[in-house]
C-alpha positions as a printed NumPy array, in Angstrom:
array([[121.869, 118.929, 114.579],
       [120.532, 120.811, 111.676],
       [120.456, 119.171, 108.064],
       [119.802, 120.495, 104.981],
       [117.186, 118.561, 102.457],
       [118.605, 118.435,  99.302],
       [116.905, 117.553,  95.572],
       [118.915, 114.334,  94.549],
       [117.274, 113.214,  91.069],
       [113.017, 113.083,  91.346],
       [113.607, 112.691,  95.341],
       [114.797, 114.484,  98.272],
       [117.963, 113.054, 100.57 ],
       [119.374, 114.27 , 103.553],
       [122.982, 113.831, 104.109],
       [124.04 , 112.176, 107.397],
       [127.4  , 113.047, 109.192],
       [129.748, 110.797, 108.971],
       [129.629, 110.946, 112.963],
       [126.096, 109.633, 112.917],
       [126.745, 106.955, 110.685],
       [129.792, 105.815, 112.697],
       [127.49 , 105.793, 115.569],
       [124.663, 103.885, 114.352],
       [126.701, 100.908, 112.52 ],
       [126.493, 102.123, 108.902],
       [128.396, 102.013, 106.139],
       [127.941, 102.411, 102.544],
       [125.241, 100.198, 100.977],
       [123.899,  99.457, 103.772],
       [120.118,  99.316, 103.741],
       [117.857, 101.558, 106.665],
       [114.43 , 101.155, 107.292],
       [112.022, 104.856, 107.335],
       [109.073, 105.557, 109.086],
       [106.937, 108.827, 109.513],
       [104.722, 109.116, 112.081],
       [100.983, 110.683, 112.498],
       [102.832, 113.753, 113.933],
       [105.336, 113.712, 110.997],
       [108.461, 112.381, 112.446],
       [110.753, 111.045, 110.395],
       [112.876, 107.909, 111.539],
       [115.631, 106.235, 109.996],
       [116.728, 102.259, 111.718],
       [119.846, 100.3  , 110.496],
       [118.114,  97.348, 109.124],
       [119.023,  93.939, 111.067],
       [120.607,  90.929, 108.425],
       [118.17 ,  88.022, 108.625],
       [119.905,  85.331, 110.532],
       [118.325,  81.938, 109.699],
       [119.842,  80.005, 112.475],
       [118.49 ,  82.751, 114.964],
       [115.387,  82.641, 113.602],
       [115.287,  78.77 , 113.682],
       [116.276,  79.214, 117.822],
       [113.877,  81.634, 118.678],
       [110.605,  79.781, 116.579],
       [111.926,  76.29 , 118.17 ],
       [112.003,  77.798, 121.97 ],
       [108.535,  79.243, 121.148],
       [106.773,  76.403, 119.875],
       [108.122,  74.172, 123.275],
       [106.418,  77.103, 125.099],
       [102.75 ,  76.849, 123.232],
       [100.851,  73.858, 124.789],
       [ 98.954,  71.462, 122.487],
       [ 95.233,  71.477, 121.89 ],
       [ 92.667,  69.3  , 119.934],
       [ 92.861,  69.095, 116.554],
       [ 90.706,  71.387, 115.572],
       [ 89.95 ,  70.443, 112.028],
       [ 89.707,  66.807, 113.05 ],
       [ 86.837,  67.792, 115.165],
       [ 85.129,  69.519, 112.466],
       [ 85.425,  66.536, 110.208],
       [ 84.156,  64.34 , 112.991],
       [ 81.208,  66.318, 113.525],
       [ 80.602,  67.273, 109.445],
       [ 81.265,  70.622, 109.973],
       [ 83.017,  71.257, 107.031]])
């Protein structure tokens, strides 16, 4: 589809149909995330809500996953290499 840039105070905006909003989850006030690429691509992602309890999950499953290792600054103080 075809949009037309606009001059909306000291910036440009591009209006999106209400169509595509519908479709990607927005609604008014929420917040997007923009990126241009090298080639000059513009792209516009509904930005996620932080979930702490999520977050919590997910670093908790990792950590059981990561195996444990020397101390590493113990070592260093053992040897006086700090």
């Amino acid at each position: 589809m075809r949009l037309l840039v606009a001059k909306w105070g000291n910036s440009l905006a591009v209006r999106l149909p209400a169509e595509y909003a519908r479709k990607a989850g927005l609604q008014e006030g929420d917040a997007v995330e923009a990126a241009v690429s090298p080639t000059g691509s513009i792209t516009i992602t509904p930005e996620q809500a932080f979930d702490k309890q999520t977050f919590l999950q997910r670093t908790r499953r990792l950590r059981a996953t990561m195996t444990m290792t020397t101390p590493t600054v113990e070592a260093m103080r053992r040897e006086d290499r700090y």
